[in-house]
C-alpha positions as CSV (number, residue, x, y, z in Angstrom):
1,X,109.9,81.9,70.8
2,X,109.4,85.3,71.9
3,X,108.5,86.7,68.3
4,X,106.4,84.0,67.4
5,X,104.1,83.8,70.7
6,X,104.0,87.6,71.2
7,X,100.5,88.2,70.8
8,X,99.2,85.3,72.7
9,X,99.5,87.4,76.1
10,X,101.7,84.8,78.1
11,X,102.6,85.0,81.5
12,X,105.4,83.2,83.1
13,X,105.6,82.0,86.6
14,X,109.2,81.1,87.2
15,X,109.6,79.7,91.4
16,X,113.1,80.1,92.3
17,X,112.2,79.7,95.8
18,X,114.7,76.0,96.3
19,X,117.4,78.2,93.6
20,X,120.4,79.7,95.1
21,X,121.3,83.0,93.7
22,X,123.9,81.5,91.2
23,X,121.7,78.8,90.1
24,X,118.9,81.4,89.5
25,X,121.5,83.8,87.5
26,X,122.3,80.4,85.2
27,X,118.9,79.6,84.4
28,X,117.7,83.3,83.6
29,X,121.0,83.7,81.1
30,X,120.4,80.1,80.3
31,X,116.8,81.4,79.1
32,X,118.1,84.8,77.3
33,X,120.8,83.0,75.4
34,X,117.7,80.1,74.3
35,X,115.5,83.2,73.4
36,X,112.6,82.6,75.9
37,X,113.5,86.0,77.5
38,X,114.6,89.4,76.3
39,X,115.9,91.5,79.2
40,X,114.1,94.6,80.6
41,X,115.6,97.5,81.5
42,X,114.9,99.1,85.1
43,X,113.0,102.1,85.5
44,X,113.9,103.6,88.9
45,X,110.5,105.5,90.1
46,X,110.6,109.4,90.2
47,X,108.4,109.3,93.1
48,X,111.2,107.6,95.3
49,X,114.6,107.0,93.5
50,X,115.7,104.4,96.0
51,X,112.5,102.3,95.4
52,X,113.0,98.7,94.8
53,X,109.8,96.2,95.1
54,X,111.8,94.1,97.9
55,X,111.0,96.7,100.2
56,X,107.4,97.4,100.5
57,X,107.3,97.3,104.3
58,X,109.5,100.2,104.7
59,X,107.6,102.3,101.6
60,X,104.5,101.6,103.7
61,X,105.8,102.8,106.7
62,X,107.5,106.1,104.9
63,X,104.1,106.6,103.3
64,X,102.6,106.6,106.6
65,X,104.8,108.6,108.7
66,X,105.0,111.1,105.4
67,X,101.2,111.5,105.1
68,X,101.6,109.7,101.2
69,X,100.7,107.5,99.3
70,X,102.7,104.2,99.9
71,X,104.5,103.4,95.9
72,X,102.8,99.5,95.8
73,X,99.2,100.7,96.2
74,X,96.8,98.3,97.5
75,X,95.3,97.9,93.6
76,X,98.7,96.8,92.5
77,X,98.7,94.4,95.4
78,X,95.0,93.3,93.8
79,X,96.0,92.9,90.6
80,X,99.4,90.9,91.2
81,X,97.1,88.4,93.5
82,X,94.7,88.2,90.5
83,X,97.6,86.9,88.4
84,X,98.8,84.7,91.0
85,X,95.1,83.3,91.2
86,X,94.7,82.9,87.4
87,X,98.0,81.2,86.5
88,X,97.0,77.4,88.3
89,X,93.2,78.2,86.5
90,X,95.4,79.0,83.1
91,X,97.0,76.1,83.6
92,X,93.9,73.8,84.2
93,X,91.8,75.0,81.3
94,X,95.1,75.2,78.9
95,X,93.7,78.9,78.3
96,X,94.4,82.6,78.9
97,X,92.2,84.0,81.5
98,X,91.1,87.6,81.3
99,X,92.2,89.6,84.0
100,X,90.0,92.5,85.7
101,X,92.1,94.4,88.2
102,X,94.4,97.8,87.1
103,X,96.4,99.5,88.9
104,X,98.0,102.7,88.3
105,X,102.3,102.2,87.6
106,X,104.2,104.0,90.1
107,X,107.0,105.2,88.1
């Protein structure tokens, strides 16, 4: 799957919001072992080793009391609300739809 829809610019939307932890493990290996996913490796950011993106309250407020720049900018925050917005529109027209929001990576 992955090989032969590689250049077609995909993006999955997986909701695991009603999934427990387990359940959500299951599916994702379920999915590697199936070849619908390869796994990434984790790049930790330079900027602030103990980063993770469930934590972008407290990076604002570091940013803030540190006079910096918070790690999610407000771009990224654009652009991942422009994918959000395009996916149900994909899924209408049965098409990819070009995206116009960038974002600098943090890492």
């Amino acid at each position: 799957f992955i090989q032969r829809y590689a250049d077609d610019g995909i993006i999955w939307y997986f909701d695991n919001f009603a999934l427990s932890s387990a359940v959500l493990y299951r599916t994702l290996l379920q999915m590697r072992y199936a070849g619908w996913i390869t796994p990434q490796t984790w790049t930790k950011s330079t900027r602030r080793p103990n980063f993770t993106q469930c934590c972008p309250l407290a990076d604002l407020v570091e940013a803030i009391e540190n006079d910096t720049d918070p790690v999610l900018s407000p771009e990224h925050a654009r652009h991942v609300l422009e994918i959000m917005c395009a996916i149900p529109l994909s899924i209408e027209k049965k098409a990819p739809i070009d995206l116009h929001t960038t974002f600098k990576p943090f890492i």
